[in-house]
N, CA, C and O of each residue as an XYZ file, in Angstrom:
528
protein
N       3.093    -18.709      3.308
C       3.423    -17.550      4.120
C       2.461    -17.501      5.306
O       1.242    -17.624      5.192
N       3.002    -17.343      6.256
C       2.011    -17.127      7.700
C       1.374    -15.442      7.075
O       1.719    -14.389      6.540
N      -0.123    -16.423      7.801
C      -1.780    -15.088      7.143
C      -1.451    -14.335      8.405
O      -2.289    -13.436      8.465
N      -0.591    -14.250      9.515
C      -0.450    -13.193     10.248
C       0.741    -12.222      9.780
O       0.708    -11.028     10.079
N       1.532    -12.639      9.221
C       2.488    -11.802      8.657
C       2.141    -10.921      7.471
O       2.495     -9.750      7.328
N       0.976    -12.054      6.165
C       0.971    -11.546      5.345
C       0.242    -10.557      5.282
O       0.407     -9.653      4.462
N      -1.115    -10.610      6.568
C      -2.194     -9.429      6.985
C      -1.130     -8.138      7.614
O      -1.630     -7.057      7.301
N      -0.130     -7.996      8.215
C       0.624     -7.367      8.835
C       1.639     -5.917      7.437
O       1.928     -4.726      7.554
N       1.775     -6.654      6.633
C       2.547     -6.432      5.154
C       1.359     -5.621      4.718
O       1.447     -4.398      4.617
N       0.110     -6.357      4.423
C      -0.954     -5.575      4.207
C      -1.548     -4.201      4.888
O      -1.970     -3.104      4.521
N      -1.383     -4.738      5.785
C      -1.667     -3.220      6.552
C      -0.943     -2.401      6.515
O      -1.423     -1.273      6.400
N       0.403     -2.524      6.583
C       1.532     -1.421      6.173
C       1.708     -1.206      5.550
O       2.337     -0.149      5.602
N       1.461     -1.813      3.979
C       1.428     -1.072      2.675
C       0.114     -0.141      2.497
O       0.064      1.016      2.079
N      -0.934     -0.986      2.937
C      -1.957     -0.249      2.919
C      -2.033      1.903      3.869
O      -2.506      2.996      3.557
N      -1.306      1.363      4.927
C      -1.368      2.757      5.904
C      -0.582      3.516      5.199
O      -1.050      4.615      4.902
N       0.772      3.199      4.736
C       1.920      3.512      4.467
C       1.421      4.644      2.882
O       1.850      5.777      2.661
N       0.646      4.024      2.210
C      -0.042      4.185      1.271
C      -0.928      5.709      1.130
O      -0.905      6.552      0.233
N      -1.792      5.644      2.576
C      -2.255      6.530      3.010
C      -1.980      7.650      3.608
O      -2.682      8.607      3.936
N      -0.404      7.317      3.755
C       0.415      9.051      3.796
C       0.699      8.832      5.554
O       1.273      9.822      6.008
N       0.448      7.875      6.492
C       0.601      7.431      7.827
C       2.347      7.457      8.062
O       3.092      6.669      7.480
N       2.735      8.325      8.850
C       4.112      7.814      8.686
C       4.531      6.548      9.427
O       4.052      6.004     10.422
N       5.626      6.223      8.601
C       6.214      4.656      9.235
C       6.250      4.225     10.282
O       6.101      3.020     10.486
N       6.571      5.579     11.746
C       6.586      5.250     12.511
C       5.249      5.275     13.594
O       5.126      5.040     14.796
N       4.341      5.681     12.522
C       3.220      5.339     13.537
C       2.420      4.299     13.156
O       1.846      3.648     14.028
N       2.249      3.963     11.686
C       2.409      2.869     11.508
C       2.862      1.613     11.742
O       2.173      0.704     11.280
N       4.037      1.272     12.459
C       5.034      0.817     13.037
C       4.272      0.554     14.468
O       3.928     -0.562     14.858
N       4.062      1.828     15.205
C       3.477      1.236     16.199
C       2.367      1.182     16.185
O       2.086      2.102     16.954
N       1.493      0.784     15.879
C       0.275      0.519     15.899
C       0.055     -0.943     15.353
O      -0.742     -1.717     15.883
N       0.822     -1.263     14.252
C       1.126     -2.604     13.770
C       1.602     -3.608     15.156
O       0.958     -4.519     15.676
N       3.070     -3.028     15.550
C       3.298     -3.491     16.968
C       2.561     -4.086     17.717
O       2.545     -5.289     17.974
N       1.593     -2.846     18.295
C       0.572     -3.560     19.355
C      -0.250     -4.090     18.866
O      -0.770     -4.888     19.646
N      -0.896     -4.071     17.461
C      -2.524     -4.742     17.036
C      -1.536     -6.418     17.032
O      -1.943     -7.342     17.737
N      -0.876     -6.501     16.577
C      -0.327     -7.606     16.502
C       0.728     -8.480     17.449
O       1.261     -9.573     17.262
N       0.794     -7.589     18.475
C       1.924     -7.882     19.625
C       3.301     -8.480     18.820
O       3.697     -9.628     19.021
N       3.910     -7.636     17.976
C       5.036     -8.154     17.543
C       6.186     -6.814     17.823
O       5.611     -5.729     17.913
N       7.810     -6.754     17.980
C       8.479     -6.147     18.244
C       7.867     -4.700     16.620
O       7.153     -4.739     15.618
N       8.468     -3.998     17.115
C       8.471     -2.679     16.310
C      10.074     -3.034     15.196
O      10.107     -2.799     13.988
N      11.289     -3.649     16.042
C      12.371     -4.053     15.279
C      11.703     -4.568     14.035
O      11.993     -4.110     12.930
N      10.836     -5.493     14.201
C      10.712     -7.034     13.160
C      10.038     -6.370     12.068
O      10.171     -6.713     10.893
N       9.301     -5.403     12.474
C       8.742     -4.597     11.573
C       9.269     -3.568     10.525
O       9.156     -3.189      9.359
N      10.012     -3.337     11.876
C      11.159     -1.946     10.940
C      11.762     -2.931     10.037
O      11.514     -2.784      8.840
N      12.519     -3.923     10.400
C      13.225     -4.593      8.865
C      12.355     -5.610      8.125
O      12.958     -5.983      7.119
N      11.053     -6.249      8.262
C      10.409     -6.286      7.121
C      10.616     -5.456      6.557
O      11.513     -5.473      5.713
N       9.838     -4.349      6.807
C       9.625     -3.048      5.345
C      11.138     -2.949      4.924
O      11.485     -3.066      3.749
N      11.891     -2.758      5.812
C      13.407     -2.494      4.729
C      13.548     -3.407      3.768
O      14.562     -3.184      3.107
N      12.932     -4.370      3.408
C      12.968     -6.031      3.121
C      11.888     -5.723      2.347
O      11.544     -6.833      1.941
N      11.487     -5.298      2.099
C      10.130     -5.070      1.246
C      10.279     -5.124      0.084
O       9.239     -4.948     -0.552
N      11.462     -5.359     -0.680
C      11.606     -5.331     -2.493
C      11.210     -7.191     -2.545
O      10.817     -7.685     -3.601
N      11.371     -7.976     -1.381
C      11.439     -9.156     -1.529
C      10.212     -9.740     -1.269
O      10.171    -10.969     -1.337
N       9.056     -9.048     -0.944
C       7.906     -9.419     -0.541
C       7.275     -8.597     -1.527
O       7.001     -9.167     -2.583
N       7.022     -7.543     -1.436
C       5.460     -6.737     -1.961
C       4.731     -7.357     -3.375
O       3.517     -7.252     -3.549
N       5.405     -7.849     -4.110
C       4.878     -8.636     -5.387
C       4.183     -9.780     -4.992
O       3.328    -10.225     -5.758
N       4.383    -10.282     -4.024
C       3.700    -11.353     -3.356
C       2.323    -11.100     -2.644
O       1.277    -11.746     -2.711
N       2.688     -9.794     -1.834
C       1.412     -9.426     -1.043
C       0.500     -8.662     -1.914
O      -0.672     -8.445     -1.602
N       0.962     -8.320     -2.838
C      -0.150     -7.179     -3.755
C      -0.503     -7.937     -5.129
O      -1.137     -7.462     -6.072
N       0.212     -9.594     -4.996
C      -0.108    -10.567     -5.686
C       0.088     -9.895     -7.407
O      -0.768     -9.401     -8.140
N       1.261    -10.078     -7.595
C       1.312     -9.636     -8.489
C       1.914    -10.455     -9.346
O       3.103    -10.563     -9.047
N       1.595    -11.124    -10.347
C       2.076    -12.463    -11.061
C       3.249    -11.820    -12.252
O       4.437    -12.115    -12.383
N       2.670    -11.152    -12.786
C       3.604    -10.274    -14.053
C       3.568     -9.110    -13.709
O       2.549     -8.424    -13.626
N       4.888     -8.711    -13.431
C       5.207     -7.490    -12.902
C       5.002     -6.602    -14.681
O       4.394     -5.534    -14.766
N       5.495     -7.151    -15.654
C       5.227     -6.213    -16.880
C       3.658     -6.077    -17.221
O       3.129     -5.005    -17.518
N       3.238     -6.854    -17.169
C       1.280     -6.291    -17.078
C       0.722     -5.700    -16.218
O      -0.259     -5.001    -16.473
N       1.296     -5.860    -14.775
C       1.184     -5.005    -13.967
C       1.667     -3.359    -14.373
O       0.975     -2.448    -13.920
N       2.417     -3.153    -14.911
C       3.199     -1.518    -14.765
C       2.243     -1.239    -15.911
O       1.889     -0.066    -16.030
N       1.687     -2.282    -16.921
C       0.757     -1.644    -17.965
C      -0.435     -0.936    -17.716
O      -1.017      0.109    -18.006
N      -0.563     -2.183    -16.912
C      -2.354     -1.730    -16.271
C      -2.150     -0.666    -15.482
O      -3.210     -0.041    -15.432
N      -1.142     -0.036    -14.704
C      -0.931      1.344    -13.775
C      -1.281      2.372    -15.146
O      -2.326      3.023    -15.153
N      -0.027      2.459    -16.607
C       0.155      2.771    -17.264
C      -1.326      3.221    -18.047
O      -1.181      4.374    -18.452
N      -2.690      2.694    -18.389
C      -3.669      2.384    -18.540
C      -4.523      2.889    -17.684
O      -5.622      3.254    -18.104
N      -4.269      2.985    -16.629
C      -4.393      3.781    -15.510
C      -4.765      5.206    -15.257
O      -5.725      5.878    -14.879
N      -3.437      5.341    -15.682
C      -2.933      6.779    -15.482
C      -3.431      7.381    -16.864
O      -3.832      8.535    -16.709
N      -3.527      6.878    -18.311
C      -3.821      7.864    -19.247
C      -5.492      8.133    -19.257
O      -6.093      9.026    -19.855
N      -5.983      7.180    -18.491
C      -7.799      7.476    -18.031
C      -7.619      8.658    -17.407
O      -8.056      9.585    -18.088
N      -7.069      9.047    -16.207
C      -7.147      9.612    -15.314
C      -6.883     10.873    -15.703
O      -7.800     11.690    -15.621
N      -5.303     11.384    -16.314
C      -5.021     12.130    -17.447
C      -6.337     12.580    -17.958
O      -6.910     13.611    -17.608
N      -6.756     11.724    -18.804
C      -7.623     12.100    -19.707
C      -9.033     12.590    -19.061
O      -9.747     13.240    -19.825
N      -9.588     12.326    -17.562
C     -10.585     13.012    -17.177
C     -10.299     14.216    -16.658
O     -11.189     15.055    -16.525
N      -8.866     14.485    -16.253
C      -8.523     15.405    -15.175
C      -8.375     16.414    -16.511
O      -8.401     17.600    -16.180
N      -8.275     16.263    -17.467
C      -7.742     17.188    -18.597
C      -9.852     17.720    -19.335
O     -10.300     18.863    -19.413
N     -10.429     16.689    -19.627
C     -11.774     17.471    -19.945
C     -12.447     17.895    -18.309
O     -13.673     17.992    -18.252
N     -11.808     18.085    -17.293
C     -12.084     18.814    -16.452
C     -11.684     20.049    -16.644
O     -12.399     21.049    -16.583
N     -10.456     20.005    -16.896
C      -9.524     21.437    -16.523
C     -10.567     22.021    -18.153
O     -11.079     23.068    -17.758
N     -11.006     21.818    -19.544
C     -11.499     22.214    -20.305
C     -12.581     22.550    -20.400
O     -13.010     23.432    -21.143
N     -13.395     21.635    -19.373
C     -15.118     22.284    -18.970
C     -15.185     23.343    -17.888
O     -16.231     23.985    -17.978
N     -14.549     23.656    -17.084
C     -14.085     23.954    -15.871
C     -14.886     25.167    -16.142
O     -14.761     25.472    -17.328
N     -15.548     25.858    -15.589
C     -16.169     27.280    -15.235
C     -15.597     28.452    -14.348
O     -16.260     29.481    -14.211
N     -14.423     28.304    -13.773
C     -13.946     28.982    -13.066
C     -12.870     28.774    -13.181
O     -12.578     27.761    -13.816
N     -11.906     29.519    -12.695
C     -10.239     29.737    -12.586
C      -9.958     28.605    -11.225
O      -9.169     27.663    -11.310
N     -10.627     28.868    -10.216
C     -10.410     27.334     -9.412
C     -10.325     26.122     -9.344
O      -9.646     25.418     -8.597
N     -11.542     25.679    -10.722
C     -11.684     24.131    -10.994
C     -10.287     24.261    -11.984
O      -9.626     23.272    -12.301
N      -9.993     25.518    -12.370
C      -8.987     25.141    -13.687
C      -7.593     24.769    -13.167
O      -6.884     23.848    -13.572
N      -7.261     25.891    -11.935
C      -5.731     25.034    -11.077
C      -5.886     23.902    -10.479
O      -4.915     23.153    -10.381
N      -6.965     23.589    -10.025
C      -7.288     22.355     -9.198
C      -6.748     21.507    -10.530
O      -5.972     20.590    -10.262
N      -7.039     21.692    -11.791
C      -7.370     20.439    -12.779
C      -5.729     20.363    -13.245
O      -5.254     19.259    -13.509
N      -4.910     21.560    -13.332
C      -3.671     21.717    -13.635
C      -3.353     20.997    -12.531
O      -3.219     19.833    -12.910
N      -3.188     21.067    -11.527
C      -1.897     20.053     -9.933
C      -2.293     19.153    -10.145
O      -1.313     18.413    -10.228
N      -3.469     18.385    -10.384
C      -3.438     17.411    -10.834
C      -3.082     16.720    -11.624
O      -2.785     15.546    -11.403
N      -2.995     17.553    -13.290
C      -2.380     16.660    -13.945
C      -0.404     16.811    -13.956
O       0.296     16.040    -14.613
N       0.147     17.924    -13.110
C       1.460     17.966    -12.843
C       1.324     16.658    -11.836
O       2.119     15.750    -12.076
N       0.329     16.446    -10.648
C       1.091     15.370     -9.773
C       0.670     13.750    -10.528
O       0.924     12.611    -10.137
N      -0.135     14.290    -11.860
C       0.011     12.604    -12.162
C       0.975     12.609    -13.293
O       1.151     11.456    -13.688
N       1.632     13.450    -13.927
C       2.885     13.718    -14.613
C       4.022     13.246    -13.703
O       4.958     12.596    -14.169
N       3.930     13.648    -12.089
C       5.432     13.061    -11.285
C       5.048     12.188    -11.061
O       5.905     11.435    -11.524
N       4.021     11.345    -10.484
C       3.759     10.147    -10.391
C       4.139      9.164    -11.427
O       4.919      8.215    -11.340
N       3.307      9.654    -12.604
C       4.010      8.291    -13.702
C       5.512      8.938    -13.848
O       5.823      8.633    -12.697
N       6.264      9.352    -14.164
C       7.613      9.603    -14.110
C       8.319      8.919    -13.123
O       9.411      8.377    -13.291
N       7.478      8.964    -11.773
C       8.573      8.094    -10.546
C       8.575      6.782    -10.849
O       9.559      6.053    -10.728
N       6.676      6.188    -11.544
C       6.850      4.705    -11.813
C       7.957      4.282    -12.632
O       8.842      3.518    -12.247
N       7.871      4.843    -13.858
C       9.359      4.939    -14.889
C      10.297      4.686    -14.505
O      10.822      3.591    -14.712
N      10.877      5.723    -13.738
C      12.086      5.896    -13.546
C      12.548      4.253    -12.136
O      13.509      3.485    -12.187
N      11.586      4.293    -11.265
C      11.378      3.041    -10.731
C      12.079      2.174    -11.300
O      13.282      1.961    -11.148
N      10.893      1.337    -12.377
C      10.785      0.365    -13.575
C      12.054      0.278    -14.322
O      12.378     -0.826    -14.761
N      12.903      1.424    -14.546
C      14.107      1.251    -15.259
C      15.092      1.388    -14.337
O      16.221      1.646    -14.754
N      14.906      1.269    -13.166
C      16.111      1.214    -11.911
C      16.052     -0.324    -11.454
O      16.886     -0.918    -10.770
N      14.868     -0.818    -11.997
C      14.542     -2.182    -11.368
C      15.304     -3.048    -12.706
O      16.249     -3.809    -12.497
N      14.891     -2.870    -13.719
C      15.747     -3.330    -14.658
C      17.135     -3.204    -14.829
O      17.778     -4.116    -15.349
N      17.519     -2.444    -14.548
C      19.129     -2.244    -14.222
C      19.626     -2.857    -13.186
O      20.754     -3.340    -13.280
N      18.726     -2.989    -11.717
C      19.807     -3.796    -10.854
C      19.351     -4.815    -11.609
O      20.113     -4.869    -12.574
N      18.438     -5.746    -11.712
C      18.360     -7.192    -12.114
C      19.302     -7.380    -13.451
O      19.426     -8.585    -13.672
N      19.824     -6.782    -14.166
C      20.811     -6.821    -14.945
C      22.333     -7.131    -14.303
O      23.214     -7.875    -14.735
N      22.300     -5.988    -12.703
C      23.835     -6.048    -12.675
C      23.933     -7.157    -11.700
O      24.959     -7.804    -11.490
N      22.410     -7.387    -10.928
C      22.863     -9.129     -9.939
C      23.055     -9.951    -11.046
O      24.059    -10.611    -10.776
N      22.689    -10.235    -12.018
C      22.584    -11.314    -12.960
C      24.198    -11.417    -13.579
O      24.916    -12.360    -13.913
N      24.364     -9.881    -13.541
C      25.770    -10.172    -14.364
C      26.945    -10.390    -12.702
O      27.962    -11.084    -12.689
N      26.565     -9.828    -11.856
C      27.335     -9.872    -10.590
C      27.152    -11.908    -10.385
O      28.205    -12.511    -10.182
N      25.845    -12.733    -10.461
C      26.099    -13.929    -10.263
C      26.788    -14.959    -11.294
O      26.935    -16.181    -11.284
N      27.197    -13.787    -12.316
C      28.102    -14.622    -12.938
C      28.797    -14.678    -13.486
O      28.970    -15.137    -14.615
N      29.797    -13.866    -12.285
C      30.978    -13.190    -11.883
C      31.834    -12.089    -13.042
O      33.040    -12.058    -13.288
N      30.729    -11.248    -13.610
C      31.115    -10.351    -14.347
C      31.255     -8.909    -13.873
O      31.497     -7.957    -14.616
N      31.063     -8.847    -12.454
C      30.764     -7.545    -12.026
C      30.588     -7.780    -10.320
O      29.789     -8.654     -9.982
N      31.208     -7.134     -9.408
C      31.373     -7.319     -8.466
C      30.260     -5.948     -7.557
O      30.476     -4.738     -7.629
N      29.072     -6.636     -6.739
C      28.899     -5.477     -6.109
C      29.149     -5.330     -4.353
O      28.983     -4.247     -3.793
């Protein structure tokens, strides 16, 4: 893979990551790199076909573990927070947190079993059981 493309992927997952919206992301990628803003816009649309590559990800199922592993650490500090907590402030702070890491792992999920389902229906679509 050209290290200018793959640094380019990087940076936009990385900004993208950081809550930057696309399109300023987009341009800023543009000019650091003098490449069209188009080529960019449809990489990322294109992005189910790359990001395992750029975030080097060899086993996507040990990968979703280790998130998984992850997340019940995190859980688990944000929760003897909300229980040591001395005030009613540290205690909502400790509650949104563990609601936004409740939607978070839920989106990975739900992700993970949307990803398994199309690779089911190309597999059955390449061989010719299902037309999409």
């Amino acid at each position: 893979m050209n290290l200018n493309l793959l640094e380019i992927r990087r940076e936009l997952l990385k900004t993208r990551n950081y809550g930057i919206s696309l399109v300023d992301a987009v341009k800023d990628l543009s000019s650091k790199y003098h490449v069209s803003s188009r080529s960019i816009y449809s990489d990322w649309q294109n992005r189910k076909n790359w990001i395992e590559d750029v975030l080097d990800i060899k086993d996507s199922g040990a990968f979703f573990l280790e998130l998984v592993a992850n997340h019940k650490e995190i859980y688990r500090l944000a929760s003897m927070e909300f229980l040591q907590a001395d005030n009613s402030n540290a205690r909502i702070g400790s509650l949104r947190l563990l609601r936004d890491l409740n939607m978070d792992f839920l989106g990975m999920v739900v992700v993970r079993d949307n990803q398994k389902r199309l690779r089911m229906l190309e597999e059955k679509a390449r061989k010719g059981g299902i037309f999409l």
